[in-house]
N, C-alpha and C positions, 0 to 999 in steps of 0.2 A: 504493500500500500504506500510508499514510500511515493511514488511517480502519482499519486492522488493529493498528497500529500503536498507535493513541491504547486503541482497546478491551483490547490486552494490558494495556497498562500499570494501565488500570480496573483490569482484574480485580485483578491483582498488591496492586494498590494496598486493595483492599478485601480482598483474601486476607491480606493485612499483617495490618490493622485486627482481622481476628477470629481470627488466631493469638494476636495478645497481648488478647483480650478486651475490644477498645479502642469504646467505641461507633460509628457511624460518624461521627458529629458533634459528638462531642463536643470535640476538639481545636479546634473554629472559638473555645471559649468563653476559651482560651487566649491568643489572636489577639492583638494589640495594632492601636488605628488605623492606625501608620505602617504597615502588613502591607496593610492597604484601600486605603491612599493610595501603596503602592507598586504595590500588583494593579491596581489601576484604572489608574494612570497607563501602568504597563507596556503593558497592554489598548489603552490608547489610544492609543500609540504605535505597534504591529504596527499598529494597522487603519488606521492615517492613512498608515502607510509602504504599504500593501497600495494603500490608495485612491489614492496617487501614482504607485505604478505602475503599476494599471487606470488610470487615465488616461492617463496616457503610450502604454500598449499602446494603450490605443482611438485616443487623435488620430492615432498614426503607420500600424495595421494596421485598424481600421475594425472591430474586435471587440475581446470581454472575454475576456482569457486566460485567468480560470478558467473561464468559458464554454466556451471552446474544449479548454482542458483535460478540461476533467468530457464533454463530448460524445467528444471522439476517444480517450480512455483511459479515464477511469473509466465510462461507459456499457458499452462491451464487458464490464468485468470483472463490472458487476453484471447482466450479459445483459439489460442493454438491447435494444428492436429498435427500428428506425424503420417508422414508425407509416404513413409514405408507401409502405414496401416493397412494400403490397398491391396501393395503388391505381397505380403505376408503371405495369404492365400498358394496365391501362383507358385511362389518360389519355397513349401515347406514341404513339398516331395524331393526339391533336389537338394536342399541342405539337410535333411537329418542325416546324410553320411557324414558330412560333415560335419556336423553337431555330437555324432557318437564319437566321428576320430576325437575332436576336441574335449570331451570327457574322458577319455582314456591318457589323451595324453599331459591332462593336470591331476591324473590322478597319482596321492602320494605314495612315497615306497617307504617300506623300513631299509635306512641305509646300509648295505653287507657289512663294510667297515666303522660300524659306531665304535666310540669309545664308551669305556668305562665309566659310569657315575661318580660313583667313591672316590675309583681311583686315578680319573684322569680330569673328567667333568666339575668334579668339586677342588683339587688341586687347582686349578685353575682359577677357582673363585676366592680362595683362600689366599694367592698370591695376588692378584688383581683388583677383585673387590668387585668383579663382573660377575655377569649370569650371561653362561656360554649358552644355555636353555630357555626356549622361551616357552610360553604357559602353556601355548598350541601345540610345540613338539611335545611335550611332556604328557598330555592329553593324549595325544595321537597315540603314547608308549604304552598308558596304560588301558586303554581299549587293544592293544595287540596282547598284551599279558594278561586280558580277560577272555578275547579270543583263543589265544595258545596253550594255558595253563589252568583253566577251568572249563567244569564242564555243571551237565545237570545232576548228578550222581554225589557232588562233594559232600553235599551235607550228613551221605552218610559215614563218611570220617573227619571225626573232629576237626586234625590238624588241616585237612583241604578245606573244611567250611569255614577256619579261621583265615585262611589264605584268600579263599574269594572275597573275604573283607578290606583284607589288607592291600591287595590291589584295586580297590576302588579309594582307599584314602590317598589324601593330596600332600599330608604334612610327609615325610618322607623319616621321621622319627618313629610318628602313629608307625608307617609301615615296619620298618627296621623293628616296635618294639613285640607287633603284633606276629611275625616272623620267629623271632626267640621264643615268645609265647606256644607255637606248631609245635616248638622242636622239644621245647619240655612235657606238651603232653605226650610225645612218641616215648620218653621216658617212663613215664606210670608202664607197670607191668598189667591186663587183662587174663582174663578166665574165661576159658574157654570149655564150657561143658562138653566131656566126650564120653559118652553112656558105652563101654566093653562089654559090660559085662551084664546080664540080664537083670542079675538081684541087685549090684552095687553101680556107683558112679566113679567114676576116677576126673580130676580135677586136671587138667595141662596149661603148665603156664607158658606162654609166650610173650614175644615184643611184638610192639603194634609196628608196621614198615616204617622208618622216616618218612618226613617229607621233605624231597626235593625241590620244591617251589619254593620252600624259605629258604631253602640253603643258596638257592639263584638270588633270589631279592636280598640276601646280607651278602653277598658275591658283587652283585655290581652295588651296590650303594655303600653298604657298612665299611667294605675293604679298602683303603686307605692306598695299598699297593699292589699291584699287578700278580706277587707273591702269594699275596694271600689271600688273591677273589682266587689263585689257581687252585691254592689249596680248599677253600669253599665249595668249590666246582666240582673237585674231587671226588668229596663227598656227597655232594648232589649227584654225581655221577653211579655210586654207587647204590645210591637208592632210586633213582631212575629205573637204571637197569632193572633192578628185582621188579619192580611195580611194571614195567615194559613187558616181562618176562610172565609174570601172571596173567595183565590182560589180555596177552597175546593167546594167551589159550584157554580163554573165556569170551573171544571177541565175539563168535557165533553164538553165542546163547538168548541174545536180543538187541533191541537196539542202544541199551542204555549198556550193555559192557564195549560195544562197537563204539560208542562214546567216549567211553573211556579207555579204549586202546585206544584211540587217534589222539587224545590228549595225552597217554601217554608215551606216544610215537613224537609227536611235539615237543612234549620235554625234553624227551633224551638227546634228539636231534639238535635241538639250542645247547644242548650240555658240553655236545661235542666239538661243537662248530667253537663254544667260546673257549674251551681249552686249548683248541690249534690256534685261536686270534692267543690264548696267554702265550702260548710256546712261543709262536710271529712274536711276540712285544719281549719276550727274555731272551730274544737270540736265538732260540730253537728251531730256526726254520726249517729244516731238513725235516725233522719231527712233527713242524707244523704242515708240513706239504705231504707225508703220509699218512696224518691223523684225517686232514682235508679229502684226501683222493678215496680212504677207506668207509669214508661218509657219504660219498657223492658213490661208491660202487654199493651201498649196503640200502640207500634209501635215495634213488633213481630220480623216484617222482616226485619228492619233494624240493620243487625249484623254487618256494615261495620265500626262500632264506637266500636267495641266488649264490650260493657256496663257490660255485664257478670264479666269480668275481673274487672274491679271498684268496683260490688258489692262486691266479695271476697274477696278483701280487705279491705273493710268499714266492712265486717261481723267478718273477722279474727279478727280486733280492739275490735271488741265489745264481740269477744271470745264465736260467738254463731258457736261452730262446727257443730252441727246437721244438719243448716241451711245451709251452706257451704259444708256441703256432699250432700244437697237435689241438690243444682247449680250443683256439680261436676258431680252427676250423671247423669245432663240434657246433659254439655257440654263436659264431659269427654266420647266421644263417639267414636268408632273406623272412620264411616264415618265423621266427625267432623275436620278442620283444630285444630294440637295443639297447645301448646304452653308452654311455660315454666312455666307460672301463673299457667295454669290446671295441667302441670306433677309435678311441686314441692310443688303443694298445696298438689295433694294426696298424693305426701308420707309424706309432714308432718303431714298428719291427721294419717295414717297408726305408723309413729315413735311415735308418741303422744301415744300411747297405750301401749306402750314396753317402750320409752323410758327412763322414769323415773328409773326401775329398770334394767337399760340392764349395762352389763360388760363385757368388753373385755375376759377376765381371765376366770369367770364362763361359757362365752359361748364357749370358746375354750374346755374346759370340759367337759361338758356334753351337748352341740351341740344346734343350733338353734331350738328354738323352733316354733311353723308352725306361731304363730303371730310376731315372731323376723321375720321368714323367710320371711314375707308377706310385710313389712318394708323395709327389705334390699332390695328385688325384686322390689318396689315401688321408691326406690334411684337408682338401678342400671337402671332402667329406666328413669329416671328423667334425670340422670347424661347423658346419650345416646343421649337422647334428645339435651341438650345443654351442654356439658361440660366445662364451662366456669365459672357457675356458683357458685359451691362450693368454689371455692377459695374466693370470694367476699363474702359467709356467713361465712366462716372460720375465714376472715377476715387476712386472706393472700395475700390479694390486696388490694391498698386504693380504694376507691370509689370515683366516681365523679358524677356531676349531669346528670342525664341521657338527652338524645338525645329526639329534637319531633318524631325523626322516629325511626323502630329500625328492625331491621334484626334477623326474628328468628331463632335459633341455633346459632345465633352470639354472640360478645363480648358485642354489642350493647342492647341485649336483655336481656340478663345477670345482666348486672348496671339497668336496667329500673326495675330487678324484684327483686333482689338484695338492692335497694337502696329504698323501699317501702316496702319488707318484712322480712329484718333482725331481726326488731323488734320483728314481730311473731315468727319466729324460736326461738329467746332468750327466749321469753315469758314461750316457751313449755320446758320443764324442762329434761335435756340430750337427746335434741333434736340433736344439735351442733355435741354432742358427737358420737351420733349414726353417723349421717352424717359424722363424719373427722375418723371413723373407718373402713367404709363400702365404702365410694364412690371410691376409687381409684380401687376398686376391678372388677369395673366395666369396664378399660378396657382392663383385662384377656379376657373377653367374646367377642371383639366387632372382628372380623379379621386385619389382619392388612398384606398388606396394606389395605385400607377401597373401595374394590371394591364390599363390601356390609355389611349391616347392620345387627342386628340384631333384634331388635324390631321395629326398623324406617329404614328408606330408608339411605342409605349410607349418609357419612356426605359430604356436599356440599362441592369444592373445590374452590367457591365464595367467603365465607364469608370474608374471610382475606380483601381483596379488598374494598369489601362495607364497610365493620366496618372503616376501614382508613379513609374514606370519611366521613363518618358519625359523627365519635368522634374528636376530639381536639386535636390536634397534642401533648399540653402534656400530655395527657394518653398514657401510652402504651400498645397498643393493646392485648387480648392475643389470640395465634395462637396455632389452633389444626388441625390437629395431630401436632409435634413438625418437625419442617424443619431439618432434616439434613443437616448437613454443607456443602457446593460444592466442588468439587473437589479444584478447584482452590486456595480457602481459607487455605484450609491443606499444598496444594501447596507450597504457598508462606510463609505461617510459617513454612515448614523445611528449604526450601531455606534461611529465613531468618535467623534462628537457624546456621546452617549451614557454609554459609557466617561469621556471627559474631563469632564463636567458628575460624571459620578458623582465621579471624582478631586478635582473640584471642593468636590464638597460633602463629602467627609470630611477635603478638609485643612481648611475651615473652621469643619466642627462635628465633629469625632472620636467624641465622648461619644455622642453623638444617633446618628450613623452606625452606632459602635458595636453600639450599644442596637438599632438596626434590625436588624442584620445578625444576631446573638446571636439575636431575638425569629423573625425570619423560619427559621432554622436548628432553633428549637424547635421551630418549627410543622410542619416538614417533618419532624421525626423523632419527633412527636408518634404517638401511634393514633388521636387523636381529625383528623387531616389531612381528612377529607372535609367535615369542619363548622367548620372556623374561616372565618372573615369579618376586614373590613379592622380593623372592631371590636375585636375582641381584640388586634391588632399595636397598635393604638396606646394599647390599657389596658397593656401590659405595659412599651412603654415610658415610659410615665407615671409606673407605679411604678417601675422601676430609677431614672429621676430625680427621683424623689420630687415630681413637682409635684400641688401643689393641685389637684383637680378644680372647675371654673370652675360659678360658680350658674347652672343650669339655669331659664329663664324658660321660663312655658307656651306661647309658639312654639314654642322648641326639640323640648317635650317633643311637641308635635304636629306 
C-alpha cells in the first residue's frame, strides 16, 4: 500500500497548494542551495542504503527482494496474471521428464566419506569454536539411523526400544547417555524357563545379546579418537554379527523377522565399512582395501553405502592404478548413477598418462595429440559433471570439512571429493597443470542458457538451495551458472551514483545549481512546455548570472 500511500499524500499536497492560491511551483523559487544539497544528498543516501541491502539479499538468497516483493505482493494487488498460466497446460506432458530428472538429481546422498563426530566433527569445534554441522545435515543423519538401525520389532528388546529413542533425540548427551543406559541393561542376567523334564523344571541362565547400535552411537560421537571409535566398533562388530547370525535363520518365518534380518544386515554392513574408513584414517590401508573388497564380494547389492567410492580412495593412496581402472570400469557405466569420485577419478587416470610431459606452448603448436585429446575430453567431462570442483583442486577456494550429506553436482559434493583427493591429484605429476589449462574450456561446449546439456542432463536449478542448507553459513557457497545481477540492483547504483554526483555538484556550484533548478521549474510550469529546447535553459541561466555572451565565429554560426 505504500504507492496508495505516496499518491494521497500528492493529492493533499496539491489540494494545499490551491486552497491558498499558491502556484504549484512556485515555492521551489524560494528554495535556498543548502535545500539541493541536503535533497540530493539525502536521495543518495536511501538509495546507497537500498543498494547494500539488495546486495546483501542477492549474495545470501540468490534474488532481489524488491523483485521478489513486487512479484509475490504487489502483482496480485494490481491483478497481475502470469503470462505462463496459459501455456502450463500445453507444455506438462513434455516436462515431467524433466521434472522427474530434476528431483533425482537434488536428491540428497549420505556422503561414503563422512567423518567422525567425536572424533573429527567435534575436534574441530573445540579448536575453532565453529559448527562444521548444520541442523539440516544433522537431521538428515538421524532419519538414516532411524531408517538403518530400527525397525518395528524393537520394542520387544529392551536395549533396541531404548535405542529407537535415542536416535530420535537432538541433545547428543541425551543420546551418548541413553546409549550406556542399552548397554547396562545387556548386563542384568534373564531366566529363561526350560521345562526337561516332565515332573520338574530346570532354570538356564543366560546373557541377553549386546546391542550394537549403542556401541555405533558412542563410536562416532563419544570417541574422542579414531582409536577408540575402532575399538567401539569392535565390539559392535561382535555383537552385530551374533544378532546377523540369528536372524538370518529366522528371516522366513514372517514378515517381522525379515524385518529384522535386513536391519540387521544394515548394521553389520555400517560396522564394517567404518572399521576399513578407521584402518584408511591409522594408516592401515592395505587392510582397509581388503576389509573394503570382502564387503563389496559378501553383500553385492547393497550399493546404498556406495562402498565403491571408499575403495578408490584407499587404492589411489596406495597408488595401485590398475586396480582403480579394474573399479572404474565396473562403476563407471552409462546405466550407473555418477558421481564426481567416478568422473574425476577417470580423468585423473586419463591426465596421468600425458600429464607429466604436457605444455601449454608445445600443444598450441603442433596440436593435441589423440592421448592429450582423451584427457582433456575426460576433464571436460568431469568439469560438466560438477563444476565446482576444480577451483577446490586449484586451490582457488579454501576448503572446509565436508558435510555427512552431500548433493551431487553440488558445492557440497565438490569439498566431500575435493577435500579426500587433492592429495592424489598432487601426487600425479602436472596433473594440476593439465587440469587449471583445460577445465575452463569446458564451458565453450555446455549451451547457455542451460536448457540442456551436453554429456549429462542439464544442470539442476536446485542445487544453490540444498548446498545452503547443507554447509555452514561461513562457507561461501559456490553458485553455477553465475546469477546475473537484477535489474533493481543496477537500479539503484545509478540512482545512487546519480543523486550523489548531483549532491556533488550543488555543494560546489550552489548559484549555477540554483539557476538550473529555478530555470528547469519554469519550464515545466510554463504553457509554452511543448516547445522549449536545451537552448533556452541555458539562455536563462546566462542571464540570472549575468554573463557575457561569448563572440560567435562563422563555424559556430554554421
Amino acid at each position: 500500500h505504500v504507492w496508495r500511500l505516496g499518491l494521497l499524500f500528492l493529492v493533499s499536497f496539491l489540494d494545499i497548494m490551491l486552497l491558498y492560491k499558491v502556484p504549484p511551483f512556485m515555492f521551489l523559487n524560494t528554495l535556498t542551495p543548502k535545500f539541493y544539497v541536503a535533497l540530493t544528498g539525502t536521495s543518495s543516501l536511501i538509495s546507497g542504503l537500498i543498494l547494500i541491502f539488495e546486495w546483501w539479499y542477492f549474495r545470501k538468497y540468490g534474488t532481489s527482494f524488491i523483485e521478489q516483493v513486487s512479484v509475490s505482493h504487489l502483482r496480485p494487488l494490481l491483478g497481475g496474471v502470469d503470462n505462463n498460466s496459459s501455456n502450463n497446460s500445453n507444455s506438462s506432458n513434455g516436462d515431467s521428464d524433466s521434472n522427474r530428472q530434476s528431483v533425482s538429481e537434488c536428491k540428497v546422498w549420505r556422503n561414503p566419506l563422512n567423518l567422525f563426530r567425536g572424533a573429527e566433527y567435534n575436534r574441530y569445534t573445540w579448536v575453532t569454536g565453529r559448527e562444521p554441522l548444520t541442523y539440516y545435515d544433522m537431521n538428515l543423519s538421524a532419519q538414516d539411523h532411524q531408517t538403518f538401525f530400527t525397525c518395528d520389532s524393537d520394542h520387544l528388546r529392551p536395549a533396541d526400544a531404548i535405542m529407537q529413542k535415542a536416535w530420535r533425540e537432538r541433545n547428543p548427551q541425551a543420546r551418548i547417555s541413553a546409549a550406556h543406559e542399552a548397554l547396562e541393561i545387556n548386563e542384568i542376567r534373564s531366566r529363561v524357563e526350560v521345562p526337561l523334564i516332565a515332573s520338574s523344571t530346570i532354570w538356564e541362565i543366560k546373557l541377553l545379546p549386546k546391542c550394537a547400535t549403542a556401541y555405533i552411537l558412542l563410536a562416532e560421537e563419544e570417541a574422542t579418537t579414531i582409536a577408540e571409535a575402532e575399538k567401539l566398533f569392535k565390539q559392535a562388530l561382535k555383537a552385530g554379527d551374533g544378532c546377523y547370525r540369528r536372524s538370518q535363520q529366522l528371516q522366513h518365518h514372517g514378515s517381522q523377522y525379515e524385518a529384522q534380518h535386513r536391519r540387521d544386515t544394515n548394521v553389520l554392513v555400517y560396522i564394517k565399512r567404518r572399521l576399513a574408513m578407521c584402518a584408511r584414517r591409522l594408516g592401515r590401508t592395505r587392510e582397509a582395501v581388503k576389509m573394503m573388497r570382502d564387503l563389496m564380494k559378501e553383500f553385492p547389492l547393497l550399493s546404498m553405502f556406495n562402498i565403491h567410492e571408499n575403495l578408490l580412495e584407499a587404492l589411489l593412496e596406495l597408488q595401485a592404478y590398475a586396480d582403480v581402472q579394474a573399479v572404474l570400469a565396473k562403476y563407471d557405466d552409462i546405466s550407473l548413477p555418477k558421481s564426481a569420485t567416478i568422473c574425476y577419478t577417470a580423468a585423473l587416470l586419463k591426465a596421468r598418462a600425458v600429464s607429466d610431459k604436457f605444455s601449454p606452448e608445445a600443444a598450441s603448436r603442433r596440436g593435441l595429440s589423440t592421448a592429450e585429446m582423451n584427457a582433456v575430453e575426460a576433464i571436460h567431462r568431469a568439469v560438466e559433471f560438477n563444476p565446482h570442483v576444480p577451483k577446490y583442486l586449484l586451490e582457488m577456494k579454501s576448503l572446509i570439512l565436508p558435510p555427512e550429506h552431500i548433493l551431487k553436482r553440488g558445492d557440497s559434493e565438490a569439498i566431500a571429493y575435493a577435500f579426500f583427493h587433492l592429495a592424489h591429484w598432487k601426487r600425479v605429476e602436472g596433473a594440476l597443470n593439465l587440469l587449471h589449462c583445460t577445465w575452463e574450456g569446458t564451458f565453450r561446449m555446455i549451451p547457455y542458457p542451460l536448457e540442456k546439456g551436453h554429456l549429462f542432463y542439464p544442470y539442476p536449478i536446485c542445487t544453490e538451495t540444498a548446498d545452503r542448507e547443507l554447509l555452514p553459513s561461513f562457507h561461501e557457497v559456490s553458485v553455477y551458472p553465475k546469477k546475473e545481477l537484477p535489474f533493481f540492483i543496477l537500479f539503484t547504483a545509478g540512482l545512487c551514483s546519480f543523486t550523489a554526483m548531483l549532491a556533488l555538484l550543488t555543494h560546489q556550484f550552489p548559484e549555477l545549481m540554483g539557476v538550473f533548478a529555478k530555470a528547469m521549474s519554469d519550464i515545466f510550469c510554463s504553457a509554452e512546455f511543448r516547445d522549449w529546447n536545451c537552448k533556452s535553459i541555458f539562455m536563462r541561466v546566462e542571464d540570472e548570472l549575468e554573463i557575457p555572451p561569448a563572440p560567435q565565429s562563422q563555424h559556430f554560426q554554421n
